[in-house]
C-alpha positions in Angstrom: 71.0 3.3 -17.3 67.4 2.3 -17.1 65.0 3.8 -19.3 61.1 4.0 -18.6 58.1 5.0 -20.4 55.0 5.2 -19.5 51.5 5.0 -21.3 48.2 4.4 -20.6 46.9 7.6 -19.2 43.7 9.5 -20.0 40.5 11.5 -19.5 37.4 9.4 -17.1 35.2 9.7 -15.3 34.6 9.6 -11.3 34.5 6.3 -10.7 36.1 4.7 -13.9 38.9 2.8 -14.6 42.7 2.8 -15.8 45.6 0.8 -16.5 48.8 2.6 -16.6 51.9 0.6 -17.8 55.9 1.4 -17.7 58.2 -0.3 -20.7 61.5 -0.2 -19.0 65.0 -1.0 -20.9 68.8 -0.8 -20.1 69.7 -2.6 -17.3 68.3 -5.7 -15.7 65.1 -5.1 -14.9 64.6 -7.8 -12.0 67.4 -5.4 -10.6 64.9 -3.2 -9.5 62.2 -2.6 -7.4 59.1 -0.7 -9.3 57.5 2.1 -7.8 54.5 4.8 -8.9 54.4 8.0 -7.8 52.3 10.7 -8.7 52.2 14.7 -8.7 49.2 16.9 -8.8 49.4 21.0 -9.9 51.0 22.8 -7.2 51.8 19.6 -4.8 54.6 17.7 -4.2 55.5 14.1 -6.1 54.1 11.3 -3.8 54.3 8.0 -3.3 51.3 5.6 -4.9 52.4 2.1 -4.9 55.4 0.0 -5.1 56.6 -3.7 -5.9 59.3 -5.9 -4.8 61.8 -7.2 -8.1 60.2 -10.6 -8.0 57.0 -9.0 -7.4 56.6 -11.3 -4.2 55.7 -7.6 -2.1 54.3 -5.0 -2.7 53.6 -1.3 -0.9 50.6 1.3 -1.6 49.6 4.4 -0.3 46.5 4.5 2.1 44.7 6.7 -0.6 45.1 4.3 -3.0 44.7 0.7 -1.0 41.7 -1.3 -2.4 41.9 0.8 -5.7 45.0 0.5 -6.8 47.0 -2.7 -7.8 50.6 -2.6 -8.5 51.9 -5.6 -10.8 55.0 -6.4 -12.6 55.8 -8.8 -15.6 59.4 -9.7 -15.8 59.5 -11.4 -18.7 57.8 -8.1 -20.4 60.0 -5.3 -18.5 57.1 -3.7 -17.9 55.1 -2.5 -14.2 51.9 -2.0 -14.2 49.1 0.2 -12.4 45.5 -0.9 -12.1 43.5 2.3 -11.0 39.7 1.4 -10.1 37.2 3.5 -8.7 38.9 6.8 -9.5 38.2 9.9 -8.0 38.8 13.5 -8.8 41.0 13.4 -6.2 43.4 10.9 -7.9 44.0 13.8 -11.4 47.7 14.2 -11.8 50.6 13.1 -13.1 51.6 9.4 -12.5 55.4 8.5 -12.7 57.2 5.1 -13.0 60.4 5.0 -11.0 62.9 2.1 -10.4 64.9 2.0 -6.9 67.7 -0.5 -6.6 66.5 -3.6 -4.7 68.6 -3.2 -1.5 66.6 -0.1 -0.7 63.2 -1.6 -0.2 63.5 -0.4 2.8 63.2 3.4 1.5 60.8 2.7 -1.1 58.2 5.1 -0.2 60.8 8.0 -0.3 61.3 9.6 -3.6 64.9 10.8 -3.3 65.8 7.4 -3.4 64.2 6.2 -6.9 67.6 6.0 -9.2 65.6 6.6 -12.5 62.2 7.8 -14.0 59.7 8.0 -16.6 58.5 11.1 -18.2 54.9 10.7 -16.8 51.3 10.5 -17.8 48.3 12.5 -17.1 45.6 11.0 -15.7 42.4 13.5 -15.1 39.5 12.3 -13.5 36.6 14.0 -14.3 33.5 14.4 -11.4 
């Protein structure tokens, strides 16, 4: 089992910034492949950004590229998001997910995420 929490989100403005982070415990975490995804009211879960276990590669969403930064710290268990330049657009719920490392392949997919966080809001006001 891998457990995840998340923290960091909030109320900003249109054009302000965030930094989300995801403690994770239980099993190894350089097991695992780091994602973010996010769900706004009344829309389904989708994919933000992702990074590789050694943090060597990483994935993001064409909404998000040049915004967004995906990092990890290993020795820390922890992911993190960088959110710049937000947007009303980008209000929702933001989830940390971990997806075994042989399915890099599938990492924009959210059936295959073996575990998540609980999530946290993230509003952006205009």
């Amino acid at each position: 089992q891998v457990q995840l929490v998340e923290s960091g989100g909030g109320l900003v403005q249109a054009g302000g910034s965030l930094r989300l982070s995801c403690a994770a415990s239980g099993r190894t975490f350089t097991s695992y492949a780091m994602g973010w995804f996010r769900q706004a009211p009344r829309k389904e879960r989708e994919f933000v950004a992702v990074i590789s276990r050694s943090g060597g590669s990483t994935d993001s969403a064409d909404s998000v590229k040049g915004r967004f930064t995906i990092s990890r710290d290993n020795a820390e268990n922890t992911v993190y998001l960088q959110m710049n330049s937000l947007k009303p657009g980008d209000t929702a719920v933001y989830y940390c997910a971990a997806v075994a490392s042989n399915r890099w392949y599938a990492r924009r997919e959210v059936g295959r995420y073996d575990y998540w966080g609980q999530g946290t809001q993230v509003t952006v006001s205009s």
